[in-house]
C-alpha positions as CSV (number, residue, x, y, z in Angstrom):
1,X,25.2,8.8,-7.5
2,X,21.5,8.9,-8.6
3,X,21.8,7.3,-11.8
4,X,23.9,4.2,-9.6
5,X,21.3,4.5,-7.0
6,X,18.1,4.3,-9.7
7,X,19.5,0.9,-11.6
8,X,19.7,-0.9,-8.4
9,X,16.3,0.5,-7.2
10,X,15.1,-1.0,-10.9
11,X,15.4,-4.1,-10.0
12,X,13.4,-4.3,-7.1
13,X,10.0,-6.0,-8.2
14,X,6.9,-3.9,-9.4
15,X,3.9,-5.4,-7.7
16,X,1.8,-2.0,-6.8
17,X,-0.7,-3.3,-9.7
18,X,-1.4,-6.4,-7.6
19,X,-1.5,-5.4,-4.0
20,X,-3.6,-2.3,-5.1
21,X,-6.5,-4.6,-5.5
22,X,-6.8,-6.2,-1.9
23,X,-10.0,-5.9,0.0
24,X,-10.7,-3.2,2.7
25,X,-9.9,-6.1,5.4
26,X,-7.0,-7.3,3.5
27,X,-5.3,-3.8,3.5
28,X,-6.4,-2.9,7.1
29,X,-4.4,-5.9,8.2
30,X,-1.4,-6.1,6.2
31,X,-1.3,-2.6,5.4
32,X,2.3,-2.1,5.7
33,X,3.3,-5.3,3.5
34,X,0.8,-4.1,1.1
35,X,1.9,-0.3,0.4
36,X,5.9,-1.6,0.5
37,X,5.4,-2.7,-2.8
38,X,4.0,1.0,-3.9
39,X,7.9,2.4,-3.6
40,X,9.3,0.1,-6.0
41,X,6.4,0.7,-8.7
42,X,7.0,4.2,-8.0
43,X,10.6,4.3,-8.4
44,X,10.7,2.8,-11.3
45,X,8.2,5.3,-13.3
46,X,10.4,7.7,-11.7
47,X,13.4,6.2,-13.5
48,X,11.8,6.5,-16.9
49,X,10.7,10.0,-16.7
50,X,12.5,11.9,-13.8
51,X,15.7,12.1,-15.3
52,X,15.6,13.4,-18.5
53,X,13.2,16.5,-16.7
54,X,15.7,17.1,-14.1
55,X,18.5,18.8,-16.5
56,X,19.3,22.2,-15.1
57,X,22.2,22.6,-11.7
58,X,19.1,22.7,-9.2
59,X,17.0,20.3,-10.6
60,X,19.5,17.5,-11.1
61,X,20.9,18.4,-7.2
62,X,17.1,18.2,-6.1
63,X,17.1,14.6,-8.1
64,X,20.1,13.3,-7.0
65,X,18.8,14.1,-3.4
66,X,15.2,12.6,-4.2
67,X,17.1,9.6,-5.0
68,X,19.4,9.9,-1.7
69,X,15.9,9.5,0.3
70,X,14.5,6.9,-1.4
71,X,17.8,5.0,-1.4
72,X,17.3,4.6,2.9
73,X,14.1,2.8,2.8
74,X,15.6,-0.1,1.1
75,X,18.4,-0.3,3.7
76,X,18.5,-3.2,6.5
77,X,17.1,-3.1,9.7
78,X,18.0,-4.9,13.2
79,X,20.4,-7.6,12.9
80,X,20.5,-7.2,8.5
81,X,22.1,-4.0,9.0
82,X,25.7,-5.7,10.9
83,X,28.8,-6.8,8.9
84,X,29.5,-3.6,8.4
85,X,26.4,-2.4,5.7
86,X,25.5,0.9,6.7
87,X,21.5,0.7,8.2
88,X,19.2,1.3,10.7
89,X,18.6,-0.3,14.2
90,X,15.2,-0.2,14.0
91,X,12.5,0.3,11.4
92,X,11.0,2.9,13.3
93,X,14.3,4.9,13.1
94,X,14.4,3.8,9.1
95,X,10.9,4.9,8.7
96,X,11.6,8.8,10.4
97,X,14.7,8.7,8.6
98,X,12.5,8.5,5.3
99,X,10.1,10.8,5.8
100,X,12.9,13.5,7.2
101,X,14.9,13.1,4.4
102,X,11.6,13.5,2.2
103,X,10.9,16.7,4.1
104,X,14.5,18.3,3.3
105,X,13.8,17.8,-0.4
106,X,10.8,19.9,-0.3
107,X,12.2,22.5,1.6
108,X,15.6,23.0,-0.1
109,X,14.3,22.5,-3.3
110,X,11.3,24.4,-3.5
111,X,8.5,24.3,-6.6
112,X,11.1,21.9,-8.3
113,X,9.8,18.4,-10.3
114,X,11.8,16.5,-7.4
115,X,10.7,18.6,-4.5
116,X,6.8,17.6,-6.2
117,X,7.8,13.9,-6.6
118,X,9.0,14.2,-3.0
119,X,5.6,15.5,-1.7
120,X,4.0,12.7,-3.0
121,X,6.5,9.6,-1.8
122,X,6.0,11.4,1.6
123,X,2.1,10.3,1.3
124,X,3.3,7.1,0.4
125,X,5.5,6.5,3.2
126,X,3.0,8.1,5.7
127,X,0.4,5.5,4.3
128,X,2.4,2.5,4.8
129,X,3.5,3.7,8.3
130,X,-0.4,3.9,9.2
131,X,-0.7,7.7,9.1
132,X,-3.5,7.8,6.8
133,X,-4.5,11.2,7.6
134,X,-1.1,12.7,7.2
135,X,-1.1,10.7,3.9
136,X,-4.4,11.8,2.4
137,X,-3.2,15.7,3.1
138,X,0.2,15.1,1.0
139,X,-1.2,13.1,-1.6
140,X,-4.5,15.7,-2.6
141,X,-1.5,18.6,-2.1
142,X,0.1,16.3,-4.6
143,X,-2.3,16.2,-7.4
144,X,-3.8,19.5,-6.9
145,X,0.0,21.3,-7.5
146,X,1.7,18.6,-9.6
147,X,0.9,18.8,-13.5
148,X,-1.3,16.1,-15.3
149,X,2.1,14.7,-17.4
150,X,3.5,13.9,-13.7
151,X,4.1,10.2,-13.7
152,X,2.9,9.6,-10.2
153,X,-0.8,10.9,-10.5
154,X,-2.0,7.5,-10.9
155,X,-0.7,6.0,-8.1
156,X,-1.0,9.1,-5.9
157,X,-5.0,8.9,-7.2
158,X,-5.4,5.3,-6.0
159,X,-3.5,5.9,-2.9
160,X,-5.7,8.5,-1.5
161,X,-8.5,6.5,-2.2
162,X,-7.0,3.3,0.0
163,X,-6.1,6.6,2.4
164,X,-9.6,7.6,3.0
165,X,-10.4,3.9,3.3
166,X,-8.7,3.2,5.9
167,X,-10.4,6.3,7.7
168,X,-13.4,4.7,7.4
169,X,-14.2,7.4,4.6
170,X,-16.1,5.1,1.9
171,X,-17.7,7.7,0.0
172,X,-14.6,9.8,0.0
173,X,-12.8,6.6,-1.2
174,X,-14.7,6.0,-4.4
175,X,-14.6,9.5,-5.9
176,X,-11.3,9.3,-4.8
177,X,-10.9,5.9,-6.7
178,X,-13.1,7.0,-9.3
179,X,-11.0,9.5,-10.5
180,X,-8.5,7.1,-12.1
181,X,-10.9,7.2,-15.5
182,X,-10.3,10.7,-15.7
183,X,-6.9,9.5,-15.9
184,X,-7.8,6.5,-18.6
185,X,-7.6,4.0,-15.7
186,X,-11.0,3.2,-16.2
187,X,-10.4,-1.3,-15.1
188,X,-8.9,0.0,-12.1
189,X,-11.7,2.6,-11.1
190,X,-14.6,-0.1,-12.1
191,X,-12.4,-2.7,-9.9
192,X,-12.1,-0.6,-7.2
193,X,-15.8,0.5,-7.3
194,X,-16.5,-3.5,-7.2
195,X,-14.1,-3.9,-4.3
196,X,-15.9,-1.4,-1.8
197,X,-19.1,-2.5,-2.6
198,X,-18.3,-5.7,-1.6
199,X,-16.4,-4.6,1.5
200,X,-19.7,-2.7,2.4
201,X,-21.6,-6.2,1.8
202,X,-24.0,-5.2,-1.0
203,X,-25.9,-7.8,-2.9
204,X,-24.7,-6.5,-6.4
205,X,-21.0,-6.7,-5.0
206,X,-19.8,-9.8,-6.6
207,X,-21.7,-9.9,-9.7
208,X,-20.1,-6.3,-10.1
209,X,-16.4,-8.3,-9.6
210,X,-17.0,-10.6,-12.6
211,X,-18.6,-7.9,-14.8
212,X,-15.2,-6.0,-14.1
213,X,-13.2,-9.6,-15.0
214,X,-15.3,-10.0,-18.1
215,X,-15.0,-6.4,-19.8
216,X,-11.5,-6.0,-19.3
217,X,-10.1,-9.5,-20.4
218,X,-6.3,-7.2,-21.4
219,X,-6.0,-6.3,-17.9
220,X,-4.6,-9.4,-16.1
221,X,-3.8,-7.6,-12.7
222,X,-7.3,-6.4,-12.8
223,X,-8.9,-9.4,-13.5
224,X,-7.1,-11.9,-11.2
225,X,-7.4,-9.7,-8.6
226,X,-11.4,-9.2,-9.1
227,X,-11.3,-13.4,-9.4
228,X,-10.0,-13.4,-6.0
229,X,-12.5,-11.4,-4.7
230,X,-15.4,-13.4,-6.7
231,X,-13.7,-16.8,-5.0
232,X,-13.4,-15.2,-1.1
233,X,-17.3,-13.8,-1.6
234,X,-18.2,-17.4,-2.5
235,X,-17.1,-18.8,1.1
236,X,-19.8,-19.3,3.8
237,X,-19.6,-16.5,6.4
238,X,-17.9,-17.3,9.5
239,X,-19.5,-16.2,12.3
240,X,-18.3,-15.8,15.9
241,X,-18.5,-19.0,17.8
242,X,-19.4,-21.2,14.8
243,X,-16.2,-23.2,15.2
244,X,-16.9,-25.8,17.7
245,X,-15.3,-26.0,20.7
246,X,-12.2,-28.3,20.9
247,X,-13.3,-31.7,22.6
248,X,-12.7,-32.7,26.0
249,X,-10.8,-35.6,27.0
250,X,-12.7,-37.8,29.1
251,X,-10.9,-37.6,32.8
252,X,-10.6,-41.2,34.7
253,X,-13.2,-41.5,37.2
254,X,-11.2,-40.5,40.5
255,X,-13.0,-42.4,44.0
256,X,-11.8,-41.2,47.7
257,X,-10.4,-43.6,49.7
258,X,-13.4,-45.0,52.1
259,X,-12.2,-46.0,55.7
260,X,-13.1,-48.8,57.2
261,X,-16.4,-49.4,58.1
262,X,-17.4,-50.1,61.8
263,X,-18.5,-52.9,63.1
């Protein structure tokens, strides 16, 4: 069941790399289109490292399980879900359904790889669902109980930084984000670094977007996404009320009927 439900969650496209890079504003408003994408990165790593570690009885249940949970937030929603493919009627029910199932893991499975792995896709989830303080708890009890060789320390690194971000938590953000050279990320830590500075609107922001492009030429999702940035900081501001006001149509002239004067 796990290794049927993996291959189809391998096909889903990996676009974590790209979205990762969006601008504080971006994120904020789009943030659950943004961290969808995370789950499919995710599960593929997963897929190249998970199963071969979970060999023994209880490991391989806790897997299979993992995989179970996972498997429902790719399921339809609404009006997708009829015909007779099993779903959910709303997201919101998909999205508790996710997180419960999650839970379970943990708390049948105990200090297993997959009860860890489940920990950390609960942060995910909670992010994308807008619960960015429930998030930033699972993910640091993530990485401070999960071993270095865990496949998912990356992306739970960068994920509490955009957690603390969207807390309004800049400084807490880049050491968060910073971290990722401890964990040879070092295009995506200078990117990010870049990325907040010019979401804070320093001077140095944008020349510290191309200096990122230029050192790391081999790092395409990095540098495209640090050319975006460099193109949107090149627009003139907008600022409230500059757009002019939509013209008026000239109304015909409108005259009271006079009487009849008296003689």
């Amino acid at each position: 069941m796990a290794e049927k439900i993996d291959r189809k969650q391998l096909k889903r496209p990996d676009e974590f790399q790209v979205v990762a890079g969006k601008a504080m504003s971006w994120v904020a408003g789009h943030q659950r289109a943004v961290l969808s994408a995370l789950g499919a990165a995710v599960v593929a790593v997963l897929i190249g490292w998970g199963i071969g570690n979970w060999r023994s009885s209880r490991e391989a249940n806790a897997g299979t399980e993992l995989a179970k949970a996972l498997e429902l937030g790719s399921r339809p929603v609404g009006a997708a879900a009829q015909g007779g493919q099993e779903g959910f009627a709303t997201k919101e029910e998909r999205d508790k359904a996710v997180l419960a199932a999650l839970d379970k893991v943990r708390k049948d499975y105990g200090s297993t790889t997959a009860a860890r792995t489940a920990l950390a896709e609960e942060g995910f989830e909670k992010l994308k669902q807008g619960d960015a303080a429930g998030a930033q708890k699972d993910l640091q009890d993530f990485l401070s109980s999960a071993g270095k060789d865990h496949p998912l320390q990356p992306f739970a690194q960068e994920a509490l930084g955009y957690a603390f971000e969207a807390q309004k938590k800049l400084d807490e953000a880049k050491a968060a984000f910073g971290k990722l050279r401890d964990l040879g990320m070092p295009a995506r830590a200078d990117f990010q670094d870049a990325r907040l500075a010019l979401a804070q609107g320093k001077p140095d922001a944008k020349q510290q977007l191309e200096n990122v492009a230029r050192q790391y030429p081999k790092e395409m999702d990095v540098v495209r996404a640090a050319n975006e940035r460099v193109e949107l900081a090149s627009l003139p501001p907008v600022t409230p009320g500059e757009a002019a006001a939509p013209e008026q149509k000239p109304q015909p002239e409108t005259r009271k009927p006079q009487g009849k004067k008296k003689k």
